[in-house]
Each structure stands twice: as C-alpha cells, then as structure tokens.
N, C-alpha and C positions, 0 to 999 in steps of 0.2 A: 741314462734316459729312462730305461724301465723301470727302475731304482724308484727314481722319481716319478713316477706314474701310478707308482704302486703306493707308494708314501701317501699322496692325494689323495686316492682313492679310500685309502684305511683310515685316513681323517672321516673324509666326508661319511662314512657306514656307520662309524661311531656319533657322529652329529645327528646325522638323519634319524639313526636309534634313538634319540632323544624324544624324536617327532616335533621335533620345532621346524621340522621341514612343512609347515602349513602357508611359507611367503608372507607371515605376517609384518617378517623383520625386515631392516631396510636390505636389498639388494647389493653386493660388491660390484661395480661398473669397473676397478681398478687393473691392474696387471692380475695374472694367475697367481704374485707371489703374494701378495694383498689376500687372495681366497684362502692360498692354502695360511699363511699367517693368521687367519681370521681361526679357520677350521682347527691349526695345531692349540691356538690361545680357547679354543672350548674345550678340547679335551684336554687340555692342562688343566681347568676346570671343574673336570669329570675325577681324573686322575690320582692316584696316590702321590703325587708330591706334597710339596711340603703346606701349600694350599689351595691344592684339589678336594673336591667334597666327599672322593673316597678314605682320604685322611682323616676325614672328623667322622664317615661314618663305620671303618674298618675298628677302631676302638671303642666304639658302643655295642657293635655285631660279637665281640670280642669278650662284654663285661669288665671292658679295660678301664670304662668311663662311664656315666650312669647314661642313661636315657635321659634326652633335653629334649623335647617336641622343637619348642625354638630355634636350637642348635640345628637339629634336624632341617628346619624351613629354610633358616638363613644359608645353611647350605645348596638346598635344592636352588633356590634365588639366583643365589652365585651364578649355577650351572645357567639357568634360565638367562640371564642377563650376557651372560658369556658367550653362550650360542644363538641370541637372537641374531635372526638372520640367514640361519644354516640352510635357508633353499636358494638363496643366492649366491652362494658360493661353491657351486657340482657344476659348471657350467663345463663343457667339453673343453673350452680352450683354458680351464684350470688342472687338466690329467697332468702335465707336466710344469713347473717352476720354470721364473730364466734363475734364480739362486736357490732357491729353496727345496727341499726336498720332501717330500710325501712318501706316504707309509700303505696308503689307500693303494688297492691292488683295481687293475684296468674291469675287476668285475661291479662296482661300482657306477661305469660307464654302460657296461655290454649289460649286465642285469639290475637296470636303473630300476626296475619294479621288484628283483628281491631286496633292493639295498632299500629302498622306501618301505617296503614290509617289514625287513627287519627295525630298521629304524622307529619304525610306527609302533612298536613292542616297548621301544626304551619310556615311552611319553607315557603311558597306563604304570606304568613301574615306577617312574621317579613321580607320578602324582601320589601313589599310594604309599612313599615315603614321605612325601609331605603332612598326607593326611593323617599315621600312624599317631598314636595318641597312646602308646604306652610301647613299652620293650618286649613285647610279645609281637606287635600286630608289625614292629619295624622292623625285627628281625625276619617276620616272615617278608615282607615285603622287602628286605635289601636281599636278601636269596633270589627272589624273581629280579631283580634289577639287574647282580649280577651277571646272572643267565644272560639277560639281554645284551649284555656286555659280550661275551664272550660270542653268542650267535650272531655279532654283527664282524668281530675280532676273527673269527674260523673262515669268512670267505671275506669279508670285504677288508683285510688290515693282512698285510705282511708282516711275517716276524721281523723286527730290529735286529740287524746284521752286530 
C-alpha cells in the first residue's frame, strides 16, 4: 500500500513539473487506476524509453545526432499532448491504485505546494526547448530541464525497487 502511494505520488511531481498542472486539460472522474495510468503514460512521454522525448533529445545533447528544431518541437508536442490534463489526476483518492502501482511518494499529497513549485519549473524548461533554434541555446536549455527533472525525482518519486 505505501508501495503504491508512493508510485502515484512520483507520477504526479514529474507531470506537475511539466506545469501543465494549469486545469486546462480534461479532468479524470475515473477510478484512481485511470489517474495513475494517465500520469505513468506522461512520463513515458517524458522518459528515455524507446519513445519518450528524452530519447530524441539525450542524442542531440550528446552530438550523437545533429540539432532538428523540428525534431525538437515534435518532441516537446508529444510530452504536451501526453500530459494534458495533469491537474486532474493528483486527486487524494488517486495516492493509492486498486491495480496499479505509483512511484509518487505521499509528499506529493502532504506538500501539494512544493510539488506544484517544483512542477511549475518543468513548464519555463521544456518551453525553452521548444523555442531553441540552434544546438548551443538547446543544449543550454536541456541542462535546466533536466535539473527540473531531477528536483521533482529527489522528493516527490521514489526510487524503483
């Protein structure tokens, strides 16, 4: 149960980091495992799998792959599209799944104002990878993004057991 309390929790820090926590998106009314499914399908999103947008952008940071502005947007898109919605799915009665597991730690809940601060950091970072217009200004800008990453990951995301 705290397993899974905590799983939720480290969803939802990394979404809210995004700052698409503005309620713009449609709201989840569904079970909690519908929220957290919503939450874990954005940071797969986010994520270095196989298409997550840190995938396309870890080998341009890298010189693995040239600088695409495009490539760049279409990724950011992803993310945006993937996480609309992220304020409707922190609801209290999403801390715990009836199947599903979360990774969000119960601080999430208890310090809903750092996890919206931290979150609120992701959304100026992934615009200014949008906006990057050459491989100087997106290297600087994937540096702060993935700071944000990490300051949402150190209190609000439990490590994967």
């Amino acid at each position: 149960m705290k397993t899974t309390a905590i799983k939720i929790l480290t969803a939802g820090v990394l979404a809210l980091s995004l700052g698409l926590g503005s309620g713009s998106g449609p709201s989840l009314a569904g079970p909690a495992d519908d929220a957290i499914k919503a939450r874990q399908g954005c940071m797969k999103a986010i994520g270095s799998g196989s298409s997550g947008a840190i995938s396309v952008f870890a080998p341009i940071f890298k010189a693995e792959k040239p600088y695409d502005a495009a490539v760049v947007a279409a990724a950011v898109a992803a993310m945006e599209a993937a996480c609309d919605g992220w304020a409707g799915w922190w609801g209290a009665d999403t801390m715990i799944g009836e199947s599903l597991e979360t990774w969000a730690t119960p601080e999430v809940w208890s310090d809903a104002s750092g996890f919206k601060e931290a979150g609120g950091a992701k959304y100026p970072a992934l615009q200014a990878l949008k906006a990057s217009t050459d491989e100087a200004g997106f290297k600087a800008a994937y540096v702060d993004f993935g700071g944000t990453c990490k300051g949402c990951h150190d209190t609000f995301r439990r490590p994967k057991e």
